[in-house]
C-alpha positions in Angstrom: 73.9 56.8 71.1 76.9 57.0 73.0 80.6 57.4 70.9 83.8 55.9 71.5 87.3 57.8 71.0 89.7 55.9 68.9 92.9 54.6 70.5 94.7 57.4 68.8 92.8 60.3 70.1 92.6 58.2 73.6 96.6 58.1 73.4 97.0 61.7 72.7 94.3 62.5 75.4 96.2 60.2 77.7 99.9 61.7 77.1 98.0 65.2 77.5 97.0 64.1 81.2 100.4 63.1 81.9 102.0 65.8 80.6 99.5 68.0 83.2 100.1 66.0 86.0 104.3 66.5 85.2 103.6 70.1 85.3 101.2 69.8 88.1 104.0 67.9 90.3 107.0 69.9 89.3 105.5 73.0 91.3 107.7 73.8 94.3 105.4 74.6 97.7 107.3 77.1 99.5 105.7 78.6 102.8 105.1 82.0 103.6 104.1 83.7 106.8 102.1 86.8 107.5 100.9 88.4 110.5 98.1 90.9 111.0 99.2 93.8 109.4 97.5 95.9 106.8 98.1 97.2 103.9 99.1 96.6 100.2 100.9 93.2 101.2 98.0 91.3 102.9 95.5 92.7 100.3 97.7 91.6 97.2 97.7 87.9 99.1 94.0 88.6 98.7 93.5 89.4 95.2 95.7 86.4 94.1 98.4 88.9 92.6 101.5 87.1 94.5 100.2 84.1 93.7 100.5 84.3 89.8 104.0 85.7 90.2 105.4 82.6 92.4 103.2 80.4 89.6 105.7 82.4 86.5 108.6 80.9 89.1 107.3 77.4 89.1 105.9 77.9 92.9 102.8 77.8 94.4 102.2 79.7 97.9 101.3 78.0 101.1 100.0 81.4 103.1 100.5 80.9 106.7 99.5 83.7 109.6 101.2 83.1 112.6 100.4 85.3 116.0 103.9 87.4 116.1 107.7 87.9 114.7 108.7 85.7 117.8 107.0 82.7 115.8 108.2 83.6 112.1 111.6 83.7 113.5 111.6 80.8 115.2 109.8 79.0 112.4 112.1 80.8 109.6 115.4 79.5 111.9 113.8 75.9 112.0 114.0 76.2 108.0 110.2 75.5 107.7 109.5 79.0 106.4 111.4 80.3 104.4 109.8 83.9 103.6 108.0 85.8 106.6 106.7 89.3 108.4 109.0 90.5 110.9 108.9 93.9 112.7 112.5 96.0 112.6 113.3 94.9 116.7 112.6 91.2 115.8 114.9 91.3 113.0 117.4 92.7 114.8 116.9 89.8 117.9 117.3 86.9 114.8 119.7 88.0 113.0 121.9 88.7 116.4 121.1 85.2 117.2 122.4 84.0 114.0 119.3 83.2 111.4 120.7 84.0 108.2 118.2 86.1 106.4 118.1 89.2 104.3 115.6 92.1 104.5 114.1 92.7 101.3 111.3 94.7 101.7 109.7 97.5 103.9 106.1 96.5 104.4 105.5 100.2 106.2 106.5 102.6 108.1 104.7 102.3 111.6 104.1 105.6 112.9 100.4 106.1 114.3 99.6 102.7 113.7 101.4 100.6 116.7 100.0 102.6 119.9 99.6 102.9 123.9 96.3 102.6 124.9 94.6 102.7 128.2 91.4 101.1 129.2 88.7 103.5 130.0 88.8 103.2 133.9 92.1 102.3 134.3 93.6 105.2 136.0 95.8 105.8 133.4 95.6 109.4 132.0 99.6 109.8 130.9 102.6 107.8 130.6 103.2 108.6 134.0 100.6 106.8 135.5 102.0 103.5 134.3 103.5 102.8 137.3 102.4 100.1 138.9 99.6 99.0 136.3 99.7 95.6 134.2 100.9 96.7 130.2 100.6 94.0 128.0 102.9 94.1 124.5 104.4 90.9 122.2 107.8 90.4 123.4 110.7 91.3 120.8 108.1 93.1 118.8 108.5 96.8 117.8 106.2 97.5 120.0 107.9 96.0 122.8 110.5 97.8 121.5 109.3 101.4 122.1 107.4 101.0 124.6 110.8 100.2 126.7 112.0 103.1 124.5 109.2 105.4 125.6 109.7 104.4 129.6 113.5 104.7 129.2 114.1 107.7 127.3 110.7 110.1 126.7 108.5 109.5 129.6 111.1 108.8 132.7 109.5 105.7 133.7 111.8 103.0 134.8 110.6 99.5 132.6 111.1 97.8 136.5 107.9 99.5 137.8 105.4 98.4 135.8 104.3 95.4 135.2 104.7 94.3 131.2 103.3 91.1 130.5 104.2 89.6 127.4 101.0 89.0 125.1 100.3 88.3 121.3 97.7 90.3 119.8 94.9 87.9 120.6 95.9 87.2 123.8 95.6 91.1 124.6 92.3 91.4 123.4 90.7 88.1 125.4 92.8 89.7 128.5 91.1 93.2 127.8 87.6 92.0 127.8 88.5 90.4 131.2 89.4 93.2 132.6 92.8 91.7 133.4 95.3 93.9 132.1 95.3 98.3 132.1 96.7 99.2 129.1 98.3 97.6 126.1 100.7 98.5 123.3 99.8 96.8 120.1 99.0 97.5 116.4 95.5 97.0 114.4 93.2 94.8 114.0 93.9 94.7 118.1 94.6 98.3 118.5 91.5 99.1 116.7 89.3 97.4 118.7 90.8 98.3 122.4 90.5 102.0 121.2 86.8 100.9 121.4 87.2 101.2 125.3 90.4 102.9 125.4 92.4 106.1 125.1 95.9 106.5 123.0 98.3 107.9 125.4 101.4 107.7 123.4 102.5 106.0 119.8 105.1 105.1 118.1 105.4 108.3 115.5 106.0 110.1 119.0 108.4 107.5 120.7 110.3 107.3 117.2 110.6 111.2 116.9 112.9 110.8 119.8 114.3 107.5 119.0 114.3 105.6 115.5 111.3 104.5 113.7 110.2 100.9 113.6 108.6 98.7 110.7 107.5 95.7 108.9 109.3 94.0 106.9 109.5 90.4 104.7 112.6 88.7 105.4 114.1 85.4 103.3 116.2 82.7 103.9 119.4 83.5 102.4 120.1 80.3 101.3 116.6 80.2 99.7 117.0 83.7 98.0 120.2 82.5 96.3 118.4 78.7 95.3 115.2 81.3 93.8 116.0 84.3 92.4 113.2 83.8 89.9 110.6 83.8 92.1 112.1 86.1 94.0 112.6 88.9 91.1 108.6 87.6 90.2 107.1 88.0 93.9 109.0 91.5 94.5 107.5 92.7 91.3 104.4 91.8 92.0 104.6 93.6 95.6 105.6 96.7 93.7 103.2 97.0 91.7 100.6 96.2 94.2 102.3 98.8 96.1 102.3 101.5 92.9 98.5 100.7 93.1 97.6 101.5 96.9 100.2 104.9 96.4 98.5 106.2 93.1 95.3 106.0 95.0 94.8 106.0 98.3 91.5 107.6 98.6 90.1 104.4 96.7 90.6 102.4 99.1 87.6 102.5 101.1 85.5 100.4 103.5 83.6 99.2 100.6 87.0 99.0 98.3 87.6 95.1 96.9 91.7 95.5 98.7 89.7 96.5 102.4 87.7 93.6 102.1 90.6 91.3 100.9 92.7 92.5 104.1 89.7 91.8 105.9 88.8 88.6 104.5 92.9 87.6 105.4 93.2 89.3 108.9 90.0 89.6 110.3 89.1 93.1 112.1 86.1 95.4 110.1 86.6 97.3 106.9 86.2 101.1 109.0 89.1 100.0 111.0 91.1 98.6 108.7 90.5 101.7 106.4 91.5 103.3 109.7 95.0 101.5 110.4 95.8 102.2 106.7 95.7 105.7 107.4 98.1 105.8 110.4 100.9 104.0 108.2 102.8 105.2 105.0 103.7 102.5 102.7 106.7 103.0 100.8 107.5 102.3 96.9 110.2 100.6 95.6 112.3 104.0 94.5 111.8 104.9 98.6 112.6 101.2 99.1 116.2 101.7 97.9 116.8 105.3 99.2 118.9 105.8 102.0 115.9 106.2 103.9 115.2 102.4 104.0 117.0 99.4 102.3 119.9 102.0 100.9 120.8 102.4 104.5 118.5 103.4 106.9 116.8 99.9 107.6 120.6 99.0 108.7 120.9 101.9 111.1 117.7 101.3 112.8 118.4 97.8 113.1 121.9 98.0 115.0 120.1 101.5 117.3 117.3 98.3 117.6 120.1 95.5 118.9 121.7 98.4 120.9 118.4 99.0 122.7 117.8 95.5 122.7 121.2 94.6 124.6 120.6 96.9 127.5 117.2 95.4 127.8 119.0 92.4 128.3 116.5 90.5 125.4 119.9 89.6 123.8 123.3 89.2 124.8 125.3 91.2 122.3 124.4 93.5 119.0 126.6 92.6 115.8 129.4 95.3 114.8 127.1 95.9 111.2 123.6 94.7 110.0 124.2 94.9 106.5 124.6 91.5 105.5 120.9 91.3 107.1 119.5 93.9 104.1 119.4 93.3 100.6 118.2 96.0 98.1 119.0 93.8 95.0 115.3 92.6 94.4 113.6 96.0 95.1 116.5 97.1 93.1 115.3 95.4 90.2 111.0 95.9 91.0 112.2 100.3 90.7 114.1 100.2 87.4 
């Protein structure tokens, strides 16, 4: 026979939805943007851990992936996204063109894992043979960056001879396939498929040895940092530790590892790559975070030797006098103690 529920029990069940749905609304969506980068970042988006620590904040996560920097940036200056992945040269370009950000955390250190690579058949054996070939790279990337390093200052190539088409990362790949471009400079999942049919002629641990060394970083809207500290303080915590995790262990992290196939699942590419990429980057904690190396001081030299490059590139029209106002340690200050 089928019971009723008294109007007491009804009322209490009633103010217990409502209660729910308060909590449910009062939940702040803030958008953050990623790009296809591995490592302990994408695969703690994966396993939910950055999620729970915007949720202690009162915020729930609306993970966006965007194509390149160029579109963060643009997206972060339009105010629609507030948090976003941004290599070290297009951080540099925004913050020169006045978007009000801070750098808060180093997502890696490049190195190996942003390359040159020729097509098998291309002609291209060295840097030298660049001349008058088609190179494909994302525009204000750090790519872009050192690859105009490399022809400028290591390999004796003037940027005017060769033509450098600008490309995002799937672009490359469709243009690859097609036969319509020589050689590329890009990062994985791209990189590791091009090296499929390609040769690395040069990378960015060599072009950085003579230069500075690029990275990823997350950058926030300053006037968003200040408005959230809470969730800030949560979510850099949470990156931390996910960071801890990878650094403790790297050998765990195999093809058939539960972080490779979370990366996978977020940025597409195949878990022998990705495992692959990992190991051409170095992923610092948060005591390297605030050394000198990094947010202590380094990230702000790279960034102006960035904007100085940048300038005679002509990609902007001036570098600032001092990047520090762009870097803030505070949050990764308070993740190491």
């Amino acid at each position: 026979m089928m019971t009723t529920l008294s109007g007491r029990r009804l009322a209490a069940l009633g103010m217990t939805a409502v209660l729910l749905s308060g909590t449910a609304a009062s939940a702040e969506t803030v958008v953050v943007g990623y790009q296809q980068i591995v490592g302990p970042f994408v695969a703690a988006i994966a396993d939910g851990r950055l999620d729970a620590a915007a949720k202690k904040a009162g915020v729930e996560i609306d993970w966006r992936q965007f194509s390149s920097g160029g579109d963060i940036s643009t997206a972060l200056a339009s105010g629609n996204v507030p948090v976003g992945v941004i290599g070290s040269t297009g951080i540099a370009a925004a913050a020169t063109r006045g978007v009000d950000f801070q750098l808060f955390w180093i997502l890696d250190n490049i190195g190996k894992s942003e390359a040159l690579v020729a097509r098998n058949g291309s002609g291209i054996e060295k840097p030298a043979d660049l001349v008058g070939k088609k190179v494909a790279v994302p525009f204000v990337s750090t790519s872009h960056f050192h690859l105009l390093v490399g022809m400028e200052k290591v390999w004796g190539i003037d940027p005017k001879q060769v033509q450098i088409l600008n490309m995002k990362p799937p672009q490359i790949m469709a243009a690859w396939q097609r036969g319509d471009i020589d050689a590329a400079y890009v990062w994985p999942p791209a990189l590791t498929q091009l090296l499929a049919d390609g040769t690395v002629i040069s990378d960015s641990e060599q072009v950085g040895a003579a230069s500075v060394p690029t990275f990823d970083g997350l950058v926030v809207a300053s006037d968003f940092a200040e408005s959230h500290k809470d969730f800030m303080t949560e979510f850099t915590r949470a990156l931390a530790a996910a960071y801890a995790d990878y650094n403790a262990d790297k050998a765990a992290w195999t093809a058939e590892s539960e972080p490779v196939k979370g990366i996978v699942k977020m940025i597409g590419g195949d878990p022998a790559g990705t495992v692959q990429a990992l190991n051409m980057l170095s992923f610092p904690d948060a005591a390297a975070q605030v050394s000198d190396s990094w947010l202590g001081g380094g990230a702000t030299r790279a960034l102006g030797e960035s904007a100085a490059f940048l300038v005679q590139q002509k990609q902007i029209d001036k570098a600032l006098p001092d990047y520090a106002p762009y870097v803030n340690a505070s949050f990764a200050q308070a993740a190491a103690e």
